[in-house]
C-alpha positions as semicolon CSV with decimal commas, in nm:
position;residue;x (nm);y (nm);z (nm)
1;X;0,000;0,000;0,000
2;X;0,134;0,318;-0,140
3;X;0,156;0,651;0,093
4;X;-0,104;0,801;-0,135
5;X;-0,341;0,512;-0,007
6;X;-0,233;0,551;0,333
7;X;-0,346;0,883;0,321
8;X;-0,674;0,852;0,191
9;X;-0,765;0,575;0,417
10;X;-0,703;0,813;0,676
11;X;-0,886;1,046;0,536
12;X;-1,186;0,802;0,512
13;X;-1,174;0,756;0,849
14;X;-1,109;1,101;0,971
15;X;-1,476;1,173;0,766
16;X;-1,656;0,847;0,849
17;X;-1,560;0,971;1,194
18;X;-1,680;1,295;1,156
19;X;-1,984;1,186;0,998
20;X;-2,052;0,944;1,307
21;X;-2,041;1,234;1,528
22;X;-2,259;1,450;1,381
23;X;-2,506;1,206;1,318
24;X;-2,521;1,124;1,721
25;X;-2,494;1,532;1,786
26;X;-2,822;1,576;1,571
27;X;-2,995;1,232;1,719
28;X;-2,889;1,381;2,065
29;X;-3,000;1,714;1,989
30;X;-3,324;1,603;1,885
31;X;-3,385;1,400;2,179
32;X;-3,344;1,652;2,378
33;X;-3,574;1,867;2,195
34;X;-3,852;1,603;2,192
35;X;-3,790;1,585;2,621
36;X;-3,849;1,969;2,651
37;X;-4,165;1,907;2,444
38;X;-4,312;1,701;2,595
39;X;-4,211;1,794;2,907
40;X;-4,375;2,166;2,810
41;X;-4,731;1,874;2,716
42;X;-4,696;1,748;3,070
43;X;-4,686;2,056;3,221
44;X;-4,976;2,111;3,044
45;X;-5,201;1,833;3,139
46;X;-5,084;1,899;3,483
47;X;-5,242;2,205;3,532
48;X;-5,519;2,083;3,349
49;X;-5,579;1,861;3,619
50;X;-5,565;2,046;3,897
51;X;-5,753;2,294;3,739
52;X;-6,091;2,038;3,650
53;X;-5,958;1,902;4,066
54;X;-6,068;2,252;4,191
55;X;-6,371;2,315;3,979
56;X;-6,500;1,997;4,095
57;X;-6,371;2,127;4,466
58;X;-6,576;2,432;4,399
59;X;-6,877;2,321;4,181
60;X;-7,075;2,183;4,579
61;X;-7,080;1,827;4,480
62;X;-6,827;1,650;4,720
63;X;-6,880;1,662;5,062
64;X;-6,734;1,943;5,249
65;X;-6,415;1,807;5,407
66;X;-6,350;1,629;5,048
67;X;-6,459;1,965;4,875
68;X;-6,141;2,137;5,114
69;X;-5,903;1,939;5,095
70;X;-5,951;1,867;4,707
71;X;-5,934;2,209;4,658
72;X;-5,606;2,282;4,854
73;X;-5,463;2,036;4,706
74;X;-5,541;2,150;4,334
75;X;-5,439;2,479;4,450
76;X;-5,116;2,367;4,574
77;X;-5,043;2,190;4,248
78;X;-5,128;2,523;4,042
79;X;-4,854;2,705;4,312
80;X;-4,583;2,506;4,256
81;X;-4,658;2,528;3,931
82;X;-4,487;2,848;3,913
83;X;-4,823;3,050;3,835
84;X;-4,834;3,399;3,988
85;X;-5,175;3,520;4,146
86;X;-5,326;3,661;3,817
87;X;-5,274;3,294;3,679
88;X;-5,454;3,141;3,931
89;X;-5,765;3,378;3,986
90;X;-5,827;3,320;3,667
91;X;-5,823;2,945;3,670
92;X;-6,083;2,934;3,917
93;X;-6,443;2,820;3,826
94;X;-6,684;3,129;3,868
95;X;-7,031;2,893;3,918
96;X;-6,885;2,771;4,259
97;X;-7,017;3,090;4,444
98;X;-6,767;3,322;4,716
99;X;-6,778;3,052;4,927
100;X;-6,642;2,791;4,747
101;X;-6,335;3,056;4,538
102;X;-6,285;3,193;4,925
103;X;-6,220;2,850;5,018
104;X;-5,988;2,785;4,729
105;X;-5,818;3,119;4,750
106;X;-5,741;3,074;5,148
107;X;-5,520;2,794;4,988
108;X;-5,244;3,036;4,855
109;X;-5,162;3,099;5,133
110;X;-4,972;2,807;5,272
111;X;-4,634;2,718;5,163
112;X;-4,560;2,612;4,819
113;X;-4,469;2,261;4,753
114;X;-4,222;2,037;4,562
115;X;-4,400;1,976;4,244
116;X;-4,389;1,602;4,245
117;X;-4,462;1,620;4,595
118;X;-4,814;1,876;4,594
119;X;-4,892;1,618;4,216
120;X;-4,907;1,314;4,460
121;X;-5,089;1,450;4,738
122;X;-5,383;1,589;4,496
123;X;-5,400;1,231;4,338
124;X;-5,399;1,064;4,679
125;X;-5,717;1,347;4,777
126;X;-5,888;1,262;4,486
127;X;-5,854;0,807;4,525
128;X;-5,960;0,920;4,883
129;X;-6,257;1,120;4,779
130;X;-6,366;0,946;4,483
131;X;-6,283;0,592;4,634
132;X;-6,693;0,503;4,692
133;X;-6,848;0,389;4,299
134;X;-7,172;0,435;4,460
135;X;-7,075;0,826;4,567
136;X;-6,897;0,853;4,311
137;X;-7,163;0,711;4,060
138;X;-7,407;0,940;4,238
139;X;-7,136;1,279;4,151
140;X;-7,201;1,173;3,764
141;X;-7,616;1,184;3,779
142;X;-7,547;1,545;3,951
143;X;-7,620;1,828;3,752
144;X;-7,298;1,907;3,595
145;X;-7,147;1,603;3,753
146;X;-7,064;1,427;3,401
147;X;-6,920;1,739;3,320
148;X;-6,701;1,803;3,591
149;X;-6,605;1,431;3,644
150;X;-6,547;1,351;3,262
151;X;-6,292;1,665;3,248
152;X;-6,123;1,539;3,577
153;X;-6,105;1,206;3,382
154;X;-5,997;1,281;3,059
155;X;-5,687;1,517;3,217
156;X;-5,580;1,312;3,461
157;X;-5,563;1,021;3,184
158;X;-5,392;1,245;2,929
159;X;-5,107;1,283;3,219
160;X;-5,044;0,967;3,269
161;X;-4,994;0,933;2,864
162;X;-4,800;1,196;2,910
163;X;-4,561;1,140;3,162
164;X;-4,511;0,806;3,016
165;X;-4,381;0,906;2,706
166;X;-4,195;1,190;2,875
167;X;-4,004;0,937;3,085
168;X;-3,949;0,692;2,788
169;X;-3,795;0,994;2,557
170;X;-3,567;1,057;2,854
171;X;-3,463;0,713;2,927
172;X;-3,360;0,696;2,521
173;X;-3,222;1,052;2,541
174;X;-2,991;0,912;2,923
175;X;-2,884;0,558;2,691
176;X;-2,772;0,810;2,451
177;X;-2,544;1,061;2,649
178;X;-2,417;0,725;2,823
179;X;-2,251;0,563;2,447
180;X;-1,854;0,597;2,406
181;X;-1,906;0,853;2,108
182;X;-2,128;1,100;2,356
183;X;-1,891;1,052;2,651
184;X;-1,549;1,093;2,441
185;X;-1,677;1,374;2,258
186;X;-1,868;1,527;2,476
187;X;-2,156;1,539;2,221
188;X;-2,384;1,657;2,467
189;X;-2,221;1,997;2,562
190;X;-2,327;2,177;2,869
191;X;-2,701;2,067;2,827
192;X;-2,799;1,938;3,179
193;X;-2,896;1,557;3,197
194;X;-3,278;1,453;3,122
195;X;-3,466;1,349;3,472
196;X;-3,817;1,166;3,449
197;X;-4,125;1,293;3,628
198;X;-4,161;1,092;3,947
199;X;-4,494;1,146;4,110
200;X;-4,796;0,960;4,214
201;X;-5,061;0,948;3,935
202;X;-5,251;0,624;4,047
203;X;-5,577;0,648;3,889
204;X;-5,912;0,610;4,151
205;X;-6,053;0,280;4,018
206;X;-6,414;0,448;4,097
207;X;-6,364;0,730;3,852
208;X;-6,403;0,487;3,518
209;X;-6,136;0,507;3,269
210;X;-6,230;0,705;2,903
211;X;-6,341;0,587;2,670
212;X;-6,432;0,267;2,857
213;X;-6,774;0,341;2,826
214;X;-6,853;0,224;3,142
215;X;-6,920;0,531;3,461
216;X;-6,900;0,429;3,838
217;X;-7,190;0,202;3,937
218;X;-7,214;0,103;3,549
219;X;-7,378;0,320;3,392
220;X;-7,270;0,475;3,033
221;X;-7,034;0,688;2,988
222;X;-6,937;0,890;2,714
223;X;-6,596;1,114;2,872
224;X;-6,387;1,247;2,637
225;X;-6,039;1,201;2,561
């Protein structure tokens, strides 16, 4: 093998190499991308959550001790969600009379919470207050009940979709960072490392799943998703 040939199997290398790299920069970079997504969709469904958590707090139809502590712990959520006061007047349902907003408002005022922390807590107030299928069968004959109820529903199961592809586009985007090429190279830059969402989403067996067709105490059910 000549020097000439030498020389332009190095050079193969060098740009096989190179290519290698920036094909795992731009799958790396894109991973990334798709975590802050759907991250930013999680967020989302989140607060939608707690949100339909303290309209149903508000709306009269749980009992009072459920109706307070659902609602401080929706309110809670919404805090440590980072939304200022303006945010969160505005998020709360206007047919639940002074009462009920008072009640929900009083909230604010206790300490914010982690965020995984004040997510678990409203999802162990709701399995606690929505754990009877008769109640909770009687909350969807209510007037506005299947309203209320199917909104709860339908966010709380778009955050478990949610948080489950979250966490699966940051275990790929973690497997990524860890390969020889990402490590040696430093492919990843300064960019901070991709955590999943760990928080309690267990889903109150009572409530009916959408699109199951099937509401607490088996009636029909048509919640949307």
């Amino acid at each position: 093998m000549t020097t000439s040939d030498v020389g332009l199997l190095l050079v193969a290398l060098v740009a096989l190499l190179a290519w290698s790299a920036w094909v795992a920069a731009s799958r790396l970079d894109r991973l990334h991308r798709k975590v802050a997504a759907l991250r930013a969709v999680l967020d989302t469904q989140l607060v939608r959550r707690a949100s339909a958590a303290a309209e149903l707090a508000a709306s009269g139809l749980l009992d009072p001790v459920s109706a307070v502590l659902v609602g401080e712990s929706a309110w809670a959520v919404l805090a440590a969600g980072g939304l200022d006061d303006g945010e969160l007047a505005r998020l709360l349902p206007d047919h639940g009379g002074d009462d009920a907003r008072a009640m929900l408002v009083s909230a604010s005022d206790g300490p914010v919470l982690d965020r995984g922390l004040a997510e678990s807590e409203l999802s162990a107030t709701l399995r606690a207050a929505l754990g009877d299928p008769d109640e909770v069968a009687v909350l969807w004959a209510e007037p506005g009940g299947h309203e209320l109820l199917g909104s709860l529903s339908a966010a709380w199961y778009r955050v478990q979709l949610s948080r489950r592809f979250h966490n699966e586009a940051v275990a790929q985007a973690q497997r990524m960072r860890r390969t020889f090429m990402a490590r040696v190279l430093r492919l990843a830059g300064h960019a901070p490392v991709p955590q999943t969402v760990e928080l309690d989403d267990g889903w109150p067996d009572a409530l009916g799943r959408p699109g199951s067709g099937i509401q607490a105490g088996g009636s029909e059910a048509q919640t949307p998703v």
